[in-house]
SETI-789158 format. One record per residue (C-alpha): residue in three letters; chain; z, x, y; residue number from 1. Coordinates in steps of 0.5 Angstrom, whole numbers, plus 2048, in hexadecimal, padded with zeros to 3 digits. Example, Ala and Ser with C-alpha at 12.3 -4.5 7.8 and 13.67 -1.06 7.14 Angstrom:
[atom "ALA" "A" [810 819 7F7] 1]
[atom "SER" "A" [80E 81B 7FE] 2]
***
This chain:
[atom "UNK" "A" [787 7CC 85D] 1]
[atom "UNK" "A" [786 7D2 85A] 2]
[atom "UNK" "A" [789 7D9 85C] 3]
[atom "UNK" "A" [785 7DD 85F] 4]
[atom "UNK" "A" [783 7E3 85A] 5]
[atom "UNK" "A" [784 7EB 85C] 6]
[atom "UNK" "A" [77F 7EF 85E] 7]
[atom "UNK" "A" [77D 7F3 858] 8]
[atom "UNK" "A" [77F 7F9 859] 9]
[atom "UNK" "A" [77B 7FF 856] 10]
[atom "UNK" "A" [77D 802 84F] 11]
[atom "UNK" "A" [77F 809 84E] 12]
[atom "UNK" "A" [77A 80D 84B] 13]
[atom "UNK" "A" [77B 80D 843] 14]
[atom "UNK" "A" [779 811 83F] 15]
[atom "UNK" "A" [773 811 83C] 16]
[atom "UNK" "A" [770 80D 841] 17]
[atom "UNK" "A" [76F 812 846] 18]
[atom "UNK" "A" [76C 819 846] 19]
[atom "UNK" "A" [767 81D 849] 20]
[atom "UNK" "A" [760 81B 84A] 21]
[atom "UNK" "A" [75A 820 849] 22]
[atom "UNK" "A" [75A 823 84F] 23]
[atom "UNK" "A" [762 824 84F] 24]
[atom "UNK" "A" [763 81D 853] 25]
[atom "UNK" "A" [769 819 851] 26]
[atom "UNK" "A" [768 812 84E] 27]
[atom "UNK" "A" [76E 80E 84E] 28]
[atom "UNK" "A" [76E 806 84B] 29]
[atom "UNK" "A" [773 802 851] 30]
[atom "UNK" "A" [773 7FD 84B] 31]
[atom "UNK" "A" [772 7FA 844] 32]
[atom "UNK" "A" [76A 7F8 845] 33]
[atom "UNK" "A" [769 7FA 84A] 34]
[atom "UNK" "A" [764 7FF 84D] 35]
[atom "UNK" "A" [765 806 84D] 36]
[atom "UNK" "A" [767 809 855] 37]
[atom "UNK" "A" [765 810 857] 38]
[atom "UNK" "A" [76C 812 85A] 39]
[atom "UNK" "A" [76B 81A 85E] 40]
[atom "UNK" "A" [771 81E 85C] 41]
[atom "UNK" "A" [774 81A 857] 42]
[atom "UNK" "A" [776 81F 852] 43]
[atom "UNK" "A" [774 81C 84A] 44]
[atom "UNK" "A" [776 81D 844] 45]
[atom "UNK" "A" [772 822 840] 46]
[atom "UNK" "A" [76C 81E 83D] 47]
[atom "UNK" "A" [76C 81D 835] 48]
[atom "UNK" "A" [76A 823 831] 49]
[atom "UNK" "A" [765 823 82C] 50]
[atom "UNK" "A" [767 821 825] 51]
[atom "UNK" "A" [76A 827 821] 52]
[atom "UNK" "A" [76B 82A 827] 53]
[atom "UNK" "A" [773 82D 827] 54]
[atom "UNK" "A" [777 82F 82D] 55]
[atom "UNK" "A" [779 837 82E] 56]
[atom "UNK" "A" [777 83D 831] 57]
[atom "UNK" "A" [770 83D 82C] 58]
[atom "UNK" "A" [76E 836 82F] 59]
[atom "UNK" "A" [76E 837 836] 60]
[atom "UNK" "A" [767 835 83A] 61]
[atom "UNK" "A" [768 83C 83D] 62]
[atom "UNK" "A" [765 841 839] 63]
[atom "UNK" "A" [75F 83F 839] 64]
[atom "UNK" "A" [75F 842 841] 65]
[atom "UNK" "A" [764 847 83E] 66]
[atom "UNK" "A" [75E 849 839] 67]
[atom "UNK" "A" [759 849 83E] 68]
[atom "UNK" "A" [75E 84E 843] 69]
[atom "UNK" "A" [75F 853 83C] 70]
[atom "UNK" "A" [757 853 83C] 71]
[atom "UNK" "A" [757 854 843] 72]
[atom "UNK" "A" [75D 85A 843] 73]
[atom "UNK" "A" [75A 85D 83D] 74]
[atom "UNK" "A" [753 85E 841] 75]
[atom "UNK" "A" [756 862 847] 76]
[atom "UNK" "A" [75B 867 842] 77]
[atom "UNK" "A" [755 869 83E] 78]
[atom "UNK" "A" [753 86C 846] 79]
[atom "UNK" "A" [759 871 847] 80]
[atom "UNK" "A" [757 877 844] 81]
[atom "UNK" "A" [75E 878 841] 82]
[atom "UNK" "A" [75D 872 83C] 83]
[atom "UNK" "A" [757 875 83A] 84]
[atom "UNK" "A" [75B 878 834] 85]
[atom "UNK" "A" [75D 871 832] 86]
[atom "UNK" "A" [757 86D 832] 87]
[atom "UNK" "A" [756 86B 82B] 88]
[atom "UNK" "A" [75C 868 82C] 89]
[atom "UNK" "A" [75A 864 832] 90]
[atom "UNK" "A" [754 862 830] 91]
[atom "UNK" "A" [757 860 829] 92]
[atom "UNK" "A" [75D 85D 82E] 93]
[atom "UNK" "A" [759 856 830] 94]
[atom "UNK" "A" [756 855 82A] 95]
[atom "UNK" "A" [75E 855 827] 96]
[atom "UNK" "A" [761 850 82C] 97]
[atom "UNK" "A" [75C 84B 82A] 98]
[atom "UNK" "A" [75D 84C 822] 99]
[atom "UNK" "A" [765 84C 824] 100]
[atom "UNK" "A" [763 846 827] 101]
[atom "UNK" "A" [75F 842 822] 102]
[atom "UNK" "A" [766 844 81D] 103]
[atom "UNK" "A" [76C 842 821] 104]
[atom "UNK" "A" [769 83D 826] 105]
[atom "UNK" "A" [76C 837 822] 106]
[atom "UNK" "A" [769 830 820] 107]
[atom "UNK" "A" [762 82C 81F] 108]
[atom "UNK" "A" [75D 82E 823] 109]
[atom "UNK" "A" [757 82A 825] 110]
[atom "UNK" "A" [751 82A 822] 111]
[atom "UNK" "A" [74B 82C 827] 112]
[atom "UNK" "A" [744 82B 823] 113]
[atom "UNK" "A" [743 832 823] 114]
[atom "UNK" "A" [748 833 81F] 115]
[atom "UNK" "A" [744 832 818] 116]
[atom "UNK" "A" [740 835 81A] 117]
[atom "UNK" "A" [743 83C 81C] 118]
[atom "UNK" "A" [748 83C 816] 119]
[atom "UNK" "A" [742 83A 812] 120]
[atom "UNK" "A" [73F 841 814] 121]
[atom "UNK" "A" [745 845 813] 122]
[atom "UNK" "A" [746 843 80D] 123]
[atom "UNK" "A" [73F 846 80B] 124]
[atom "UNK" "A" [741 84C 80F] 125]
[atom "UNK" "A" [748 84C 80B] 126]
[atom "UNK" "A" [743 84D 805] 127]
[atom "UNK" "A" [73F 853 807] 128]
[atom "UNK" "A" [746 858 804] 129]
[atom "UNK" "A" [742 856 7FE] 130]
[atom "UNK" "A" [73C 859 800] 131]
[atom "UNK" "A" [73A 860 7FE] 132]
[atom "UNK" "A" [739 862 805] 133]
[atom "UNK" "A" [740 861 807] 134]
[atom "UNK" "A" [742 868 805] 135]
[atom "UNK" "A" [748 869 80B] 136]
[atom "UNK" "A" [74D 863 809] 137]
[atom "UNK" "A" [751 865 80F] 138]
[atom "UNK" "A" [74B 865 813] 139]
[atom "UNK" "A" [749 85F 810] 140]
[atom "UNK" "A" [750 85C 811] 141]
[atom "UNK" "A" [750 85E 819] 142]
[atom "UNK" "A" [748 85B 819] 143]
[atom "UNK" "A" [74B 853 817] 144]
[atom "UNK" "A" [751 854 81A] 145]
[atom "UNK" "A" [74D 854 821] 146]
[atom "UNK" "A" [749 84E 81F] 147]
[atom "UNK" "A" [74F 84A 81D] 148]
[atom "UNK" "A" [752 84D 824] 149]
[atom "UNK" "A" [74D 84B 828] 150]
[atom "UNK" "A" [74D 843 825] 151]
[atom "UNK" "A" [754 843 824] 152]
[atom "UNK" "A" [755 83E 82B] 153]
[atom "UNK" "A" [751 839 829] 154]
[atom "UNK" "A" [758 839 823] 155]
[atom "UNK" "A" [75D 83B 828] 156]
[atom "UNK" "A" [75B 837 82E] 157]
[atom "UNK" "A" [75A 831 82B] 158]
[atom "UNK" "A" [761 831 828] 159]
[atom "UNK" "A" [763 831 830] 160]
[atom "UNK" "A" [765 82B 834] 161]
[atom "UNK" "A" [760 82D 83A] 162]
[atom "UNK" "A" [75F 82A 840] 163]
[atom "UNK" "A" [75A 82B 846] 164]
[atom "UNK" "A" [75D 82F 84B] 165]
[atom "UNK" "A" [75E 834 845] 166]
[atom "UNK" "A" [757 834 843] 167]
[atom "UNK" "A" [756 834 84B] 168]
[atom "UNK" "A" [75B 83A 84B] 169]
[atom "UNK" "A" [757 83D 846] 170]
[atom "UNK" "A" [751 83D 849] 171]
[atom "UNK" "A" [754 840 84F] 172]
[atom "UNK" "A" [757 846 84C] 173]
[atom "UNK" "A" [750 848 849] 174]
[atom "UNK" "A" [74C 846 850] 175]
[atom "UNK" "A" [752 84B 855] 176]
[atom "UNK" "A" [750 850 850] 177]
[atom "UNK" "A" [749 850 84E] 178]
[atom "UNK" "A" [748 84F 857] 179]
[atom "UNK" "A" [74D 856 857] 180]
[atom "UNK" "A" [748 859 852] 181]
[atom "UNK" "A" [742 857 856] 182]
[atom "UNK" "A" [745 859 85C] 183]
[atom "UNK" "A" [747 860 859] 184]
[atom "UNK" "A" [740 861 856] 185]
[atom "UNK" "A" [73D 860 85E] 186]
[atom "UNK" "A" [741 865 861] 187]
[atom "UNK" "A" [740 86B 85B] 188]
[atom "UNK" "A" [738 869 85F] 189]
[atom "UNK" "A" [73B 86B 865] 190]
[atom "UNK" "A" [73F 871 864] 191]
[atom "UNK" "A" [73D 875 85F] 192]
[atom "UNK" "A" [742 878 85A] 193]
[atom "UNK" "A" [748 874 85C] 194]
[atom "UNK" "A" [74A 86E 859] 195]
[atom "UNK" "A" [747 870 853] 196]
[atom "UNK" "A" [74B 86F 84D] 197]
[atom "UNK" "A" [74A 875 846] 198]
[atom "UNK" "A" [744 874 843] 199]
[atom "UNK" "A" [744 871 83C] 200]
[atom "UNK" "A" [744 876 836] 201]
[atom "UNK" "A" [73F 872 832] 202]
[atom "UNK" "A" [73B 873 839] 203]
[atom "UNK" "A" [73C 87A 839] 204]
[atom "UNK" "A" [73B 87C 832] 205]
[atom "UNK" "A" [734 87A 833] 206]
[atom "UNK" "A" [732 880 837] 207]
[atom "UNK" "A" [731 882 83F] 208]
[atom "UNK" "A" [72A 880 83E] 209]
[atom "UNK" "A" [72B 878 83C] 210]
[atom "UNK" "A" [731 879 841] 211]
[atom "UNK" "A" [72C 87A 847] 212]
[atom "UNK" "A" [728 874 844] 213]
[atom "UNK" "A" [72D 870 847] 214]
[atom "UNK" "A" [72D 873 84E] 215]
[atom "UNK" "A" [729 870 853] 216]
[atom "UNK" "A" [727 874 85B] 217]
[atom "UNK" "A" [72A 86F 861] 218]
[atom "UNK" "A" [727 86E 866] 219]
[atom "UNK" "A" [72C 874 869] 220]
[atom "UNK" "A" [728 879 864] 221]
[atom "UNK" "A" [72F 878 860] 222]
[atom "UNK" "A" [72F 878 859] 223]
[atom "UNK" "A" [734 873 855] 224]
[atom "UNK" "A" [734 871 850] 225]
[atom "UNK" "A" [733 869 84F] 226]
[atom "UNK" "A" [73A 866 851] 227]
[atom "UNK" "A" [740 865 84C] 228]
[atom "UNK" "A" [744 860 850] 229]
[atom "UNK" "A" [74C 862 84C] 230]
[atom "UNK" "A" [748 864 846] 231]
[atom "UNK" "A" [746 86A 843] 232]
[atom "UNK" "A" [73E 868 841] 233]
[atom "UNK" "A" [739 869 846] 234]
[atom "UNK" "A" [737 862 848] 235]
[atom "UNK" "A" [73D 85F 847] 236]
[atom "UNK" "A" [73F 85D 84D] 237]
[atom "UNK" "A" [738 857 84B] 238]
[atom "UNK" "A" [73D 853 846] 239]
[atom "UNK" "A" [742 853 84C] 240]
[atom "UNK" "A" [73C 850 851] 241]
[atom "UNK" "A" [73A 84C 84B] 242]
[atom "UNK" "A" [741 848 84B] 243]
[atom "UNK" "A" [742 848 853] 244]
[atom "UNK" "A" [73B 844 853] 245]
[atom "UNK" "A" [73C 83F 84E] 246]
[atom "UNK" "A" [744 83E 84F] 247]
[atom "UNK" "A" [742 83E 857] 248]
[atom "UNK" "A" [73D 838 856] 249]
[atom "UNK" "A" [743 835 852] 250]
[atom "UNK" "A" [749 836 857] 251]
[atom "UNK" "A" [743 835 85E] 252]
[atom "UNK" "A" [741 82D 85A] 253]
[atom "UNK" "A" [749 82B 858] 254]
[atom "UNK" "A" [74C 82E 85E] 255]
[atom "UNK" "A" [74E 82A 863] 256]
[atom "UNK" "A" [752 82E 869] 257]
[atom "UNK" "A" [74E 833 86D] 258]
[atom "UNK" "A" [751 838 86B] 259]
[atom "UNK" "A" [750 838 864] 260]
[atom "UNK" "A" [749 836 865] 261]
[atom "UNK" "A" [748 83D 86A] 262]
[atom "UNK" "A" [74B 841 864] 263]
[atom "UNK" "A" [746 83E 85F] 264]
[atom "UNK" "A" [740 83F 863] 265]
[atom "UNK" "A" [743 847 865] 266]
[atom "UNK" "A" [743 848 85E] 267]
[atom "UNK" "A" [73D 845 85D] 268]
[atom "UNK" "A" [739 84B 862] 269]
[atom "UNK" "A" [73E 850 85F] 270]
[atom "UNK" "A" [73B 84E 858] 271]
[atom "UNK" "A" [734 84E 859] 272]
[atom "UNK" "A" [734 854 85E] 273]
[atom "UNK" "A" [737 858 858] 274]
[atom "UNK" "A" [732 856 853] 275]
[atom "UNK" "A" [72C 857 857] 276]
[atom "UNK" "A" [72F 85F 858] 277]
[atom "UNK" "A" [732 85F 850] 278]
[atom "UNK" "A" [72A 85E 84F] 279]
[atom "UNK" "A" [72D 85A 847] 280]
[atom "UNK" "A" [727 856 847] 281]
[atom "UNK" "A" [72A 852 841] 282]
[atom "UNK" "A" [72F 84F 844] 283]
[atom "UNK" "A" [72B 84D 84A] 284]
[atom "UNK" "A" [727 849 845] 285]
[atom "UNK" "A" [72D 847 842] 286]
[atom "UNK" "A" [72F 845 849] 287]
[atom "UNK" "A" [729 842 84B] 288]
[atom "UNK" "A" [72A 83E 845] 289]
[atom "UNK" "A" [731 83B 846] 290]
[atom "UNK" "A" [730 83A 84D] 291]
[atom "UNK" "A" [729 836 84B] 292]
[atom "UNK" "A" [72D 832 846] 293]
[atom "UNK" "A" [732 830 84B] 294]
[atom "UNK" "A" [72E 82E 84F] 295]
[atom "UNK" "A" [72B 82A 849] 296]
[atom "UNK" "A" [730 826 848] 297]
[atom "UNK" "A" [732 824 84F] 298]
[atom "UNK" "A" [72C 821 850] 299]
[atom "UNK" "A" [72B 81D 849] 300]
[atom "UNK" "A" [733 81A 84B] 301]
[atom "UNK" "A" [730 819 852] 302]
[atom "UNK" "A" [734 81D 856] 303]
[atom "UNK" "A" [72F 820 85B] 304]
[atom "UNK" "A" [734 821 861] 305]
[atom "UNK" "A" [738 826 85D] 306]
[atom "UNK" "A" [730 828 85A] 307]
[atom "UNK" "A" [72F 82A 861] 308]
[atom "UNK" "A" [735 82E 863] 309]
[atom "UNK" "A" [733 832 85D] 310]
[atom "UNK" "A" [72D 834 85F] 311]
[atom "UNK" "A" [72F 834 866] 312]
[atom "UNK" "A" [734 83A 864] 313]
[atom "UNK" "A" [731 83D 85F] 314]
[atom "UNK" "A" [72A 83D 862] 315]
[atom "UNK" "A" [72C 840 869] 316]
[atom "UNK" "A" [731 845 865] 317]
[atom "UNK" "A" [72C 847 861] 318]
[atom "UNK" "A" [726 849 866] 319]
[atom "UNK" "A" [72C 84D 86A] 320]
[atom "UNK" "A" [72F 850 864] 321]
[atom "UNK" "A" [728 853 862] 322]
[atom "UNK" "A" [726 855 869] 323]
[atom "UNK" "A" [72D 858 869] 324]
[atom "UNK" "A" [72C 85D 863] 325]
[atom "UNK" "A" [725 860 865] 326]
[atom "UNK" "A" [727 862 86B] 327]
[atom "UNK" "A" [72D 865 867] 328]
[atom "UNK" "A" [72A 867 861] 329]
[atom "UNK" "A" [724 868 863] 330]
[atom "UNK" "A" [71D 868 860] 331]
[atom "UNK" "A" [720 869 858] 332]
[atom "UNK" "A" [723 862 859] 333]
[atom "UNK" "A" [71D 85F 85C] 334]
[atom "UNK" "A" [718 861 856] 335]
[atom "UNK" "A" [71D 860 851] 336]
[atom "UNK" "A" [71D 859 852] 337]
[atom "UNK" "A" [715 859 855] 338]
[atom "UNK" "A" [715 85A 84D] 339]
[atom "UNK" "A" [716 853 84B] 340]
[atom "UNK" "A" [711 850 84F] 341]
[atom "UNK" "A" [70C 855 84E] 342]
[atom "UNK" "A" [70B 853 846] 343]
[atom "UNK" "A" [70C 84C 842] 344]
[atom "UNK" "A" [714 84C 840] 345]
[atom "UNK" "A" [713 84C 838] 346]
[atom "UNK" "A" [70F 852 83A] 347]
[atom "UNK" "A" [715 855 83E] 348]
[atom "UNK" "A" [719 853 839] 349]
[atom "UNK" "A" [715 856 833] 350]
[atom "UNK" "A" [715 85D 837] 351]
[atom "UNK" "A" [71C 85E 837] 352]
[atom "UNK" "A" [720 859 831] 353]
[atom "UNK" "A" [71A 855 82E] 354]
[atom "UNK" "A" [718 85B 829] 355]
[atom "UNK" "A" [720 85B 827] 356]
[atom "UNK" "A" [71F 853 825] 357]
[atom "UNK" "A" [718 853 822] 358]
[atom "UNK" "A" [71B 859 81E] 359]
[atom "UNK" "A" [721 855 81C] 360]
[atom "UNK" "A" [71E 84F 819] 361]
[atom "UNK" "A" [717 853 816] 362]
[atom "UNK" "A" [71C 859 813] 363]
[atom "UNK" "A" [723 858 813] 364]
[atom "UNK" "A" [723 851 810] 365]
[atom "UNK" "A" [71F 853 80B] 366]
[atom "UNK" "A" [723 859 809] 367]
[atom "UNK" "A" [72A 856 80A] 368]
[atom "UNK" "A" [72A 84E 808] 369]
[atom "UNK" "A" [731 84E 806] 370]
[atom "UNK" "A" [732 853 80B] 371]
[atom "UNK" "A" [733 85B 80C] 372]
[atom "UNK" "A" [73A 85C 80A] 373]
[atom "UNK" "A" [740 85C 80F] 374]
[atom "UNK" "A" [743 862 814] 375]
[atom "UNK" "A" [73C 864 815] 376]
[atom "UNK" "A" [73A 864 81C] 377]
[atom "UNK" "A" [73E 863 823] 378]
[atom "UNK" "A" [745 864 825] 379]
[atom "UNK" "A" [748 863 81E] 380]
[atom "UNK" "A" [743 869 81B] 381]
[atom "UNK" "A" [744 86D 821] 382]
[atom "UNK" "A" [74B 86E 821] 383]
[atom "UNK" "A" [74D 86D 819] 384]
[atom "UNK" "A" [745 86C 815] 385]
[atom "UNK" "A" [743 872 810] 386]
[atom "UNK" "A" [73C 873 810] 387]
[atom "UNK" "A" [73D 879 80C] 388]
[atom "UNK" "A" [738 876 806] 389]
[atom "UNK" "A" [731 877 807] 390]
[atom "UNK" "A" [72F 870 804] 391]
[atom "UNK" "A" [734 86C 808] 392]
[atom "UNK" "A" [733 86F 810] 393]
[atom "UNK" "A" [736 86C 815] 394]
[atom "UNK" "A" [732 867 819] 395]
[atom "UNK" "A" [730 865 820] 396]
[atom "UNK" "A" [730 85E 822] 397]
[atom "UNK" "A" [72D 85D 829] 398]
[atom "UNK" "A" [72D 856 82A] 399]
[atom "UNK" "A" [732 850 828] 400]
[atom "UNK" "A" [72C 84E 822] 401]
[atom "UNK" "A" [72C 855 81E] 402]
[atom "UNK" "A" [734 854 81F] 403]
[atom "UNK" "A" [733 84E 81C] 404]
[atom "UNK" "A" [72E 851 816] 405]
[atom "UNK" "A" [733 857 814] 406]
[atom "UNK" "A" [739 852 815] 407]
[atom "UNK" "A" [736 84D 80E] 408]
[atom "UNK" "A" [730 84C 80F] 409]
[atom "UNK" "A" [72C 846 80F] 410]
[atom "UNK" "A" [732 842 80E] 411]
[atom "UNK" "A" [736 844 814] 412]
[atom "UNK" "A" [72E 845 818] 413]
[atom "UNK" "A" [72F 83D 817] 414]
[atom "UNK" "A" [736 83B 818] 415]
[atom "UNK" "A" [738 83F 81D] 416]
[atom "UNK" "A" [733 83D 823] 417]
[atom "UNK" "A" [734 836 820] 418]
[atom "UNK" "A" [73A 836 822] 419]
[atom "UNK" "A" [739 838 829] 420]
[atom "UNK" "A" [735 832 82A] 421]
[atom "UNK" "A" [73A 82E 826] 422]
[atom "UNK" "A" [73E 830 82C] 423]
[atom "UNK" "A" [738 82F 832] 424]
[atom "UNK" "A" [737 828 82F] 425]
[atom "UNK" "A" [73E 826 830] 426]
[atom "UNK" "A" [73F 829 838] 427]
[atom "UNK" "A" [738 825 839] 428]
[atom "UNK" "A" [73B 81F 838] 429]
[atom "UNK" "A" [742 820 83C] 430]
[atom "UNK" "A" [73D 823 842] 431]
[atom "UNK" "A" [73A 81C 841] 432]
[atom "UNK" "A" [73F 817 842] 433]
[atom "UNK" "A" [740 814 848] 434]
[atom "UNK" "A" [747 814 848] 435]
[atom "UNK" "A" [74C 812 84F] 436]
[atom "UNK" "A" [74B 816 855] 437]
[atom "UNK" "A" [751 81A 853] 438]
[atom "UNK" "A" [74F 81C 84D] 439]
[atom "UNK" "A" [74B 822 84D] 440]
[atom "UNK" "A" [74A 824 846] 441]
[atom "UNK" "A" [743 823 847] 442]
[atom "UNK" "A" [742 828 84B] 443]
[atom "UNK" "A" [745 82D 847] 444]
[atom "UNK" "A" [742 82B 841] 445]
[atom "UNK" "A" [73B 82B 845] 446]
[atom "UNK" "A" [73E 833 846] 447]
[atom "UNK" "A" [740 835 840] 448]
[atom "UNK" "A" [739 832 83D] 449]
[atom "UNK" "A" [735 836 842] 450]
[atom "UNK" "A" [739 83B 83F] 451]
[atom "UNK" "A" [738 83A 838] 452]
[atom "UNK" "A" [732 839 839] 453]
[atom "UNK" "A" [731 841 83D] 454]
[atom "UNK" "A" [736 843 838] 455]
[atom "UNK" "A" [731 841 831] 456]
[atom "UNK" "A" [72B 844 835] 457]
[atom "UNK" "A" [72F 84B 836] 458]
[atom "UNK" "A" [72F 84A 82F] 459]
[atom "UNK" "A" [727 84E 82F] 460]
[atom "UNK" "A" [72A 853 834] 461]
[atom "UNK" "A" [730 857 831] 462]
[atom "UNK" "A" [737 855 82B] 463]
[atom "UNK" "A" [739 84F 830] 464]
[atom "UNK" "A" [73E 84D 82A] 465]
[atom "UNK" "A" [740 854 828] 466]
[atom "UNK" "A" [745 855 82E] 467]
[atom "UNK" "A" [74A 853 833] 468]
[atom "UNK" "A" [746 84F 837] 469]
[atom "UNK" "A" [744 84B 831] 470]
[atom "UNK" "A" [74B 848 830] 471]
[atom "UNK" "A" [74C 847 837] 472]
[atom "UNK" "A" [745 841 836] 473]
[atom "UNK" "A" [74A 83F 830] 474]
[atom "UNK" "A" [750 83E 834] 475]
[atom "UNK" "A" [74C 83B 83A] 476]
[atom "UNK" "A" [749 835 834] 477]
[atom "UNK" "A" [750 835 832] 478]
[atom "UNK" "A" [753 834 836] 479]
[atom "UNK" "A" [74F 82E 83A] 480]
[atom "UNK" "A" [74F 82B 834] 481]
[atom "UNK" "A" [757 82B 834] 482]
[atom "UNK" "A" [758 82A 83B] 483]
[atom "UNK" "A" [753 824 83A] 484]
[atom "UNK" "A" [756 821 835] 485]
[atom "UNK" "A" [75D 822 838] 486]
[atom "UNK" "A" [75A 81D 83D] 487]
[atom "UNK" "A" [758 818 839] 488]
[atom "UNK" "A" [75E 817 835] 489]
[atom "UNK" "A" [761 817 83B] 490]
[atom "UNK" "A" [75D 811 83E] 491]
[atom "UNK" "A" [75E 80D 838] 492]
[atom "UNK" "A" [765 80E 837] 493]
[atom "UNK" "A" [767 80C 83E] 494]
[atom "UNK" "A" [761 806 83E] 495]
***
């Protein structure tokens, strides 16, 4: 007779074999072949980084939300009147951190498929120092150094071990503050002259007449000035309503406790409630876009119940937001946004950028194929340009496509909008797949495409990817693309 055999007992965890799931689970494998267990509480070794990627102060995951909080930090000092003197340096100062970033982040990062394509069309720019055009190095040197800075994440990021709570981290960050931006735009509405931030220099230069432009009668006979949110631009506070919308409806779908889901759909009306008061008709296209595209995405991957809930809240906070606004912003709300249904769209948009792109592709292109020189225009111009030769004036670029035009000409009026589609392409195959119930990576890649998508048709509007919120759309890319591909190691590492 045979003794009978010892219950098998339930091996320790090794290492290797255990670590966080994409939703910040804990996997364990009780034993050789067998299935992997979800064990609530079990602490787990941190999961196997990317190739190259070296351990120390550099490398921690964390400074994707730290960045995003200097972002944060540098958008309320440029608020208080006593730092007005150091502005050049803030401004500078985010753009710095992610160029430090990109030098002393250690390891090989990933490649994102837009990244050809980007460096591709820095590459190009890099040869406008040749142009004659480029009659201020200095200036020409800050102008590169931004665009490198704003592509900088899709380096940096990528050489960081990410997983999704960080990412989800991330988005949390961008959506408290841009809910506190739109939340703050409402109430400069509502109390005129209080909470409202110094008017920007470059807003005041353009004389008191413009800045009137900018004002609009309440519904109180109350002139203010289109609402700023925590910036110091007139309508500022839309890109806040924007982010509060778009990442709202992320967080309302992949939330599953009340509380979570109350915060989303608030932040939800917040938005929408400012950006009819902030009258940016750009960015409520934009928005319409996104949400569009979102909504897209749900149905093509079947997922309807989650395509109602989207409709419900955002449809119900929509007509109560719009209701809001006109009877606190009174009948210049009203008939600024009558003017978008009273004409065809491409005529709206003619009126008021479609003459810019038309000039773009029938005058500039033709006159700078190989570009116009670099520190001719924007921010770089302003602060360092020298336009003190009349055959070489400074530059004005509207819209993302005249940027692109003085940046290189054709080639980079090619490569660079290649290189957005490069990145659509890849969150809409993440936004398709239909992985575990757990893994929601396909709703945050439905997100991120819809704002990809939003973010190419502002493109038409005004230098998307000449400021700072052109390097927050790579860091967002970025950082899906690491958090993605974290997990999928992962998974087959503990298979």
């Amino acid at each position: 007779m045979k003794a009978p055999r010892p219950m098998a007992q339930p091996q320790r965890a090794r290492p290797g074999l255990q670590g966080p799931g994409v939703l910040g689970r804990r996997y364990v494998r009780r034993a050789p072949g067998a299935p992997l267990e979800v064990v609530p509480g079990a602490v787990a070794a941190a999961a196997p980084a990317p190739p190259g990627v070296r351990a120390g102060f550099w490398s921690t995951s964390r400074w994707v939300p730290w960045f995003v909080c200097l972002l944060i930090a540098c958008q309320l000092v440029l608020l208080v009147e006593a730092m007005s003197a150091l502005r050049v340096v803030v401004r500078i100062l985010a753009f710095g951190m992610s160029l430090l970033l990109l030098v002393m982040v250690p390891g090989r990062g990933l490649k994102h498929p837009a990244l050809p394509f980007v460096l591709g069309s820095l590459g190009f720019t890099l040869l406008g120092f040749l142009n004659p055009g480029t009659v201020s190095p200095f200036a020409g040197a800050a102008q590169l150094g931004i665009q490198l800075a704003i592509a900088a994440p899709l380096l940096w990021v990528t050489r960081l071990s990410i997983d999704a709570k960080t990412f989800r981290l991330t988005l949390a960050l961008l959506f408290f503050f841009n809910v506190a931006s739109a939340s703050v735009g409402v109430l400069q509405v509502y109390f005129p002259g209080r909470f409202q931030p110094n008017l920007s220099s470059a807003i005041q230069s353009q004389g008191d007449s413009y800045v009137r432009s900018l004002e609009f009668e309440t519904a109180s006979g109350a002139r203010v000035l289109r609402p700023m949110g925590l910036t110091d631009m007139p309508g500022g506070a839309a890109t806040g309503a924007f982010y509060s919308v778009l990442l709202g409806s992320g967080f309302l779908l992949s939330s599953r406790k009340g509380l979570a889901r109350g915060l989303s759909a608030g932040g939800i009306l917040v938005g929408l409630l400012s950006l009819y008061l902030c009258q940016v008709r750009s960015i409520a296209l934009m928005l319409v876009i996104c949400l569009g595209a979102l909504a897209f995405m749900l149905t093509l991957t079947g997922r309807l119940v989650r395509l109602a809930k989207l409709l419900v809240v955002v449809g119900v906070a929509g007509v109560f937001a719009f209701g809001w606004a006109v009877t606190v912003g009174g009948d210049a709300v009203l008939a600024r946004w009558n003017s978008l249904i009273e004409a065809k769209p491409e005529d709206v948009y003619q009126r008021n950028r479609g003459h810019f792109l038309e000039g773009t592709f029938e005058h500039l292109l033709p006159e700078y194929p190989l570009g116009a020189g670099l520190g001719r225009y924007g921010m770089a111009n302003a602060y360092f340009g020298d336009n003190s030769d009349p055959e070489y004036p400074g530059l004005w670029a509207e819209i993302q496509w005249t940027a692109w035009v003085y940046d290189g000409g054709v080639l980079v009026l090619v490569l660079y909008p290649l290189g957005l589609l490069a990145a659509m392409a890849w969150v809409f195959r993440i936004a398709r797949q239909r992985e575990a119930a757990d893994d929601e990576f396909w709703l945050w890649g439905s997100v991120i495409f819809a704002y990809n998508l939003g973010a190419l048709a502002l493109t038409f509007s005004y230098p998307f990817f000449m400021s700072q919120v052109g390097m927050e759309f790579w860091l967002l890319n970025a950082a899906l693309f690491g958090a993605w591909t974290h997990a999928k190691t992962l998974h087959a590492h503990l298979r």
